[in-house]
N, C-alpha and C positions, 0 to 999 in steps of 0.2 A: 542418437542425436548428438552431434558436434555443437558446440557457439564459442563467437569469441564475442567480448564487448569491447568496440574502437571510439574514442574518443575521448577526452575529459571531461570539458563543460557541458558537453550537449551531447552524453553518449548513444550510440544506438551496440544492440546485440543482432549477429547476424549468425542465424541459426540454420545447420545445414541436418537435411536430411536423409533416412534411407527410403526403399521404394516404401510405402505405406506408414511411416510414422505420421503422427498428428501436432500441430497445436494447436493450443484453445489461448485466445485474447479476447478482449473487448473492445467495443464496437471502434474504427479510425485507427486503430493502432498499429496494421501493419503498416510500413514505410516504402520497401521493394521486395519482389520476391519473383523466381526464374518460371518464366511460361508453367511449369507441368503441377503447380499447385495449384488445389482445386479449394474454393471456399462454400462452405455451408453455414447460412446462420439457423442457431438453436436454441431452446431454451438451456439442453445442456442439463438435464434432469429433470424438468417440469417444471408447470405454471409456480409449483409453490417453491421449489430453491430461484424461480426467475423472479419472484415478486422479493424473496429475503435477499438474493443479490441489488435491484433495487432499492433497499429500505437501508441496506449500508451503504447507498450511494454508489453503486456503480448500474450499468445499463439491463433492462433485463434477459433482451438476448445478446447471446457471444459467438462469436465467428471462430468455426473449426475450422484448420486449412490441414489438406491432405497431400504428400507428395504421391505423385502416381506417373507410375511407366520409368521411375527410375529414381535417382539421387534428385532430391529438391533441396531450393534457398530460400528464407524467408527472413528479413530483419524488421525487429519492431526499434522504434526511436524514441528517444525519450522528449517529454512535453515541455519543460519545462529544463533551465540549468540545473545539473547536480549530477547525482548517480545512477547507474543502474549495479544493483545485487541480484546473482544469482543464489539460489540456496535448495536445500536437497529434501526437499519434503516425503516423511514418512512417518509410520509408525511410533510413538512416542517424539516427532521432530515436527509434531504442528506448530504454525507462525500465527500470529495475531498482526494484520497488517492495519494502517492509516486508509482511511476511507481513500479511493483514488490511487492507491498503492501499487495494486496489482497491475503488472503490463503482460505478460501471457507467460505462460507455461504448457506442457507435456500434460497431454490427455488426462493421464491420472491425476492429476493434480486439482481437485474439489476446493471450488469458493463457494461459502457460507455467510450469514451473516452471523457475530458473537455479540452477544450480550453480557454486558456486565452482571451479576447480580445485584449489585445495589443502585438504585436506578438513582440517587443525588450523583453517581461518575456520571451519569449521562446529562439530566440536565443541567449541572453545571459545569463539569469538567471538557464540555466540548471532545476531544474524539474517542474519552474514556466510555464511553456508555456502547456505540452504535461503531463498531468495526468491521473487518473482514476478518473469515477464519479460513486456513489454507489447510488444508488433510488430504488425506490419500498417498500417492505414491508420484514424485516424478521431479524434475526440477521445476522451478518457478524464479520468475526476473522480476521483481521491486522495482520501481522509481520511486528513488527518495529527492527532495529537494537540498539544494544545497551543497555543502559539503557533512559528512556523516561520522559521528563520532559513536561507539560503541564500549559497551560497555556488560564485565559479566557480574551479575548479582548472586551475593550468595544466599544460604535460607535466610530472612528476614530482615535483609539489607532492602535498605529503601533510597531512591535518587525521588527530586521533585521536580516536575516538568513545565514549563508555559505549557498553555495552552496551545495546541499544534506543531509542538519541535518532538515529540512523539513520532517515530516513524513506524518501528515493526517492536514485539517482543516477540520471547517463545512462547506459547499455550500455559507455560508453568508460571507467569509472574501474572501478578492481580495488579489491577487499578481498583483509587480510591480517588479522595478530592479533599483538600484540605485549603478551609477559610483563611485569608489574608489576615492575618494580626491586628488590632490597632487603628481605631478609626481616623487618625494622620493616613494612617497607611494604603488603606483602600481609597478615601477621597484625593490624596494626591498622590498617591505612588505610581501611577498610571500602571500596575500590573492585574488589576480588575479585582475581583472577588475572591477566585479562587484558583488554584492551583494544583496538576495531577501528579497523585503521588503512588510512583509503579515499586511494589514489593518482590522482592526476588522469592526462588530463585531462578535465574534464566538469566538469557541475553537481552538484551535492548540497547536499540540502533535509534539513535537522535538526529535529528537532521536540522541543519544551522539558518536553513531558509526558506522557512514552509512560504508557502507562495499566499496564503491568506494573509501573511504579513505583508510580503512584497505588495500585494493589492491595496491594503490599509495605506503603505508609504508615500503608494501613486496617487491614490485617491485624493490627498490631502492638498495633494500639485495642478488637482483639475477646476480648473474657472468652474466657478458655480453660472449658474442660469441669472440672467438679470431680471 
């Protein structure tokens, strides 16, 4: 499998085939793709990885597309302003993505749902608790929002996160959640409670405009009901 990724703000990856390779996306996401691809939706491992796909927020079945009777195109587009990341999934190189993360990948390429261990990441650190886990073997393409700053951690290096500028790390860094200071501080700080605090070591990729904020922004701008 070939791809390139063309555009800046609103990228799409346009991935070329040979006679018989596969991808696997979720459900809307392909964009164009040349007559001889063939699509199949699936659970993609059974009711119980469809229902854990589900449960980190993405769809429970996923759409395999298959070239056949020759060379095939298929491009997925991104939803949203910001990037698209490919990245090389294997063996000791599992990723930890942001719920809604994933935009498709190469057959081998295995979505799960990850759990934190300590369940306050989840209920309060928002997308520390309930993520996506990428294993297996193959590449896989990210949609991050925004524009993406990264970062690598070394053993027991810690960055602090808002809530949703979190995009991916690697399987090797932990989430925790760490209370706002100062009762000034939480009643007007307007940065909430608490805040996700990712320990190395690994990579982590931040994204500048998760789109639950852009919502909050808008939201603020829409005439109430009278």
């Amino acid at each position: 499998m070939r791809y390139e990724v063309k555009g800046e703000t609103l990228p799409v990856v346009v991935c070329y085939l040979e006679d018989g390779e596969q991808m696997i996306t979720e459900r809307g996401s392909m964009s164009w793709m040349s007559p001889n691809m063939r699509m199949e939706t699936s659970t993609n491992g059974g009711l119980g990885k469809a229902f854990g796909r589900m449960f980190a927020g993405e769809a429970m079945f996923q759409n395999i597309y298959t070239a056949q009777h020759g060379q095939g195109m298929i491009a997925f587009a991104s939803s949203f302003p910001g990037r698209i990341v490919p990245f090389e999934i294997g063996p000791g190189r599992e990723l930890v993505v942001q719920k809604s993360g994933f935009l498709a990948s190469e057959i081998g390429v295995e979505l799960s749902v990850f759990f934190q261990k300590k369940l306050g990441a989840g209920f309060f650190g928002g997308e520390g608790f309930i993520m996506q886990k990428l294993s297996g073997q193959g590449i896989a393409f990210l949609e991050f929002d925004g524009h993406v700053v990264e970062y690598d951690l070394q053993p027991g290096q810690q960055i602090i996160v808002d809530t949703g500028y979190l995009a991916a790390m690697e399987a090797t860094c932990n989430i925790d959640i760490q209370s706002v200071s100062g009762v000034k501080n939480v009643l007007f700080g307007g940065e909430g409670l608490f805040n996700t605090v990712i320990t190395g070591p690994g990579h982590v990729w931040l994204q500048s405009m998760p789109i639950s904020a852009v919502a909050g922004q808008i939201l603020r701008y829409v005439p109430s009901g009278k």
